[in-house]
VOSENU-470378 format. One record per residue (C-alpha): residue number from 1; residue in three letters; chain; x, y, z negated. Coordinates in pm, 1 decimal. Layout:
(vextor NUM ALA A (X Y Z)),
...
END
This chain:
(vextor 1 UNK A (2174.9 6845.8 -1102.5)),
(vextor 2 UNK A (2122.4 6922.2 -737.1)),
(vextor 3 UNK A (1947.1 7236.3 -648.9)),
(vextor 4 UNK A (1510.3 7208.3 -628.6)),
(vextor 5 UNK A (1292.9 7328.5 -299.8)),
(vextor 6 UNK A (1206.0 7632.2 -483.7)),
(vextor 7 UNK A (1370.8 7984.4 -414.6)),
(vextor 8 UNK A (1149.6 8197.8 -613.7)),
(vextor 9 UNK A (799.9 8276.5 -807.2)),
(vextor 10 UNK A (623.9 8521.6 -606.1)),
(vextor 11 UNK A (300.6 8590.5 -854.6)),
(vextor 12 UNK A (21.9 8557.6 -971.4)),
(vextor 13 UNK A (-350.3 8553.4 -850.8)),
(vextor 14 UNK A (-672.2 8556.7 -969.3)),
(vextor 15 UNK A (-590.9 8478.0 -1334.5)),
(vextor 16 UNK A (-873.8 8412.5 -1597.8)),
(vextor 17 UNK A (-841.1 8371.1 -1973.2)),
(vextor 18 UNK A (-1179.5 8143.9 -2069.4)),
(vextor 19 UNK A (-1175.2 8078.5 -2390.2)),
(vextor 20 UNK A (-908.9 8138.2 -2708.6)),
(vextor 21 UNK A (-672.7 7918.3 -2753.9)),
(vextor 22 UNK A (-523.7 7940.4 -3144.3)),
(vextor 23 UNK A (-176.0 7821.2 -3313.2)),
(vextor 24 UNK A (-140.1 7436.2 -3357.9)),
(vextor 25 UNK A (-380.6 7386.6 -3049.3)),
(vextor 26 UNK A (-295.1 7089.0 -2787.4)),
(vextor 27 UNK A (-299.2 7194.5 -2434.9)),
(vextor 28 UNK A (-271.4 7091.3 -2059.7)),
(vextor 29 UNK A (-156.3 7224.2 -1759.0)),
(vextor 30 UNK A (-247.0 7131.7 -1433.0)),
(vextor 31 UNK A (-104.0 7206.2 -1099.0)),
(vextor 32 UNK A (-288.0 7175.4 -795.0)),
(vextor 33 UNK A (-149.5 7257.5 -441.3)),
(vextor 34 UNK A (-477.3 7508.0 -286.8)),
(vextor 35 UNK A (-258.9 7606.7 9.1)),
(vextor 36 UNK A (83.7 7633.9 236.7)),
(vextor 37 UNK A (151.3 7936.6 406.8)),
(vextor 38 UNK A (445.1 7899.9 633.9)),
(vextor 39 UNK A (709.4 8151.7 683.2)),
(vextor 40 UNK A (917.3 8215.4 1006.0)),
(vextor 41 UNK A (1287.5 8167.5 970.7)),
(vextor 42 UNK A (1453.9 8562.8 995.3)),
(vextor 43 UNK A (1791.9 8501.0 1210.5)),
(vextor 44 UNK A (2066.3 8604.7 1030.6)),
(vextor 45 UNK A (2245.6 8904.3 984.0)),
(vextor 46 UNK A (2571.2 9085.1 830.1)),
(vextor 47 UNK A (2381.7 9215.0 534.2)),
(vextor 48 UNK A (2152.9 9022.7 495.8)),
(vextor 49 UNK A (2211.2 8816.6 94.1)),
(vextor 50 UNK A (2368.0 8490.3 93.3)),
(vextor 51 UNK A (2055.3 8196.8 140.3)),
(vextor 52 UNK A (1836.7 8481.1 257.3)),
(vextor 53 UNK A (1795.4 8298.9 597.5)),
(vextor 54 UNK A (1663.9 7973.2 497.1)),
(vextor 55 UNK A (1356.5 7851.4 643.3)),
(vextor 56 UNK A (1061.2 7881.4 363.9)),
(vextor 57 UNK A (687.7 7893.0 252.1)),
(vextor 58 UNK A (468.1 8056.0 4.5)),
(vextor 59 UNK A (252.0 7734.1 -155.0)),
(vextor 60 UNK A (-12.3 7881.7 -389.9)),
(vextor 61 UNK A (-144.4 7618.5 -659.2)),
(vextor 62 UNK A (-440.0 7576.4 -870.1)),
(vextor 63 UNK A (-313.7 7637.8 -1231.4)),
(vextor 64 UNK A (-567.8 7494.3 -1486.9)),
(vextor 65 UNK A (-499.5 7512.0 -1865.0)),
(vextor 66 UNK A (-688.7 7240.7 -2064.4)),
(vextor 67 UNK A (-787.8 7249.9 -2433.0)),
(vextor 68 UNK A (-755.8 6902.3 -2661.3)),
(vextor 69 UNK A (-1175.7 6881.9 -2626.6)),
(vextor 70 UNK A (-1131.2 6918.4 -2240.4)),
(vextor 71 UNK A (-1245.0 7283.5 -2173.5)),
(vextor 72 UNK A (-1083.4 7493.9 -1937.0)),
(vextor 73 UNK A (-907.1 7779.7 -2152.6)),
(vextor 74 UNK A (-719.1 7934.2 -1839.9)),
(vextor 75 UNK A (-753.8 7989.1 -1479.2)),
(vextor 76 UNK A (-495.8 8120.8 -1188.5)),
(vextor 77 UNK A (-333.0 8122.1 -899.4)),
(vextor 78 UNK A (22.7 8157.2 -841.4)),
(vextor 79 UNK A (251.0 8182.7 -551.9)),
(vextor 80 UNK A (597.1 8009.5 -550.5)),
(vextor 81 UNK A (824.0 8037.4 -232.9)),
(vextor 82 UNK A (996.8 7729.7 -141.7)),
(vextor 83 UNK A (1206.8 7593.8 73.9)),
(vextor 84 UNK A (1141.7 7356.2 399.0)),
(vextor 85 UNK A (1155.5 6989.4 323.6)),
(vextor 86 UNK A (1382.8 6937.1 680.4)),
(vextor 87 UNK A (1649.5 7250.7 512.3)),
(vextor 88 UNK A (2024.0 7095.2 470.8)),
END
């Protein structure tokens, strides 16, 4: 399969563990984009790591865990770097 917009996970933020969740429990997650963060595009150099030079962005999203009875179990933030939409 071709290769996906993102380069890397950067981390976590602001994570929160609500309630317990126990073995045989049904559960959904749920991404929400909270924010892009543009990054500017480093020129190029001899040793610099092969892809290193691609134009990119942190997005951070809303990641909200969901028991079967509709409670929030989980709460965080995380950070994924990702390539530009307009990269080749």
């Amino acid at each position: 399969p071709p290769k996906g917009p993102v380069l890397l996970n950067y981390g976590i933020e602001e994570a929160r563990f609500t309630k317990p969740v126990y073995p045989g429990a049904t559960i959904q997650v749920r991404f929400t984009v909270k924010e892009k963060v543009d990054q500017e595009k480093k020129p190029k150099t001899d040793d610099m790591p092969k892809g290193a030079d691609v134009a990119s962005g942190i997005v951070k999203f809303l990641v909200d865990v969901i028991d079967e009875t509709g409670e929030t179990v989980a709460i965080a933030t995380i950070l994924t770097m990702v390539r530009k939409l307009d990269q080749s």
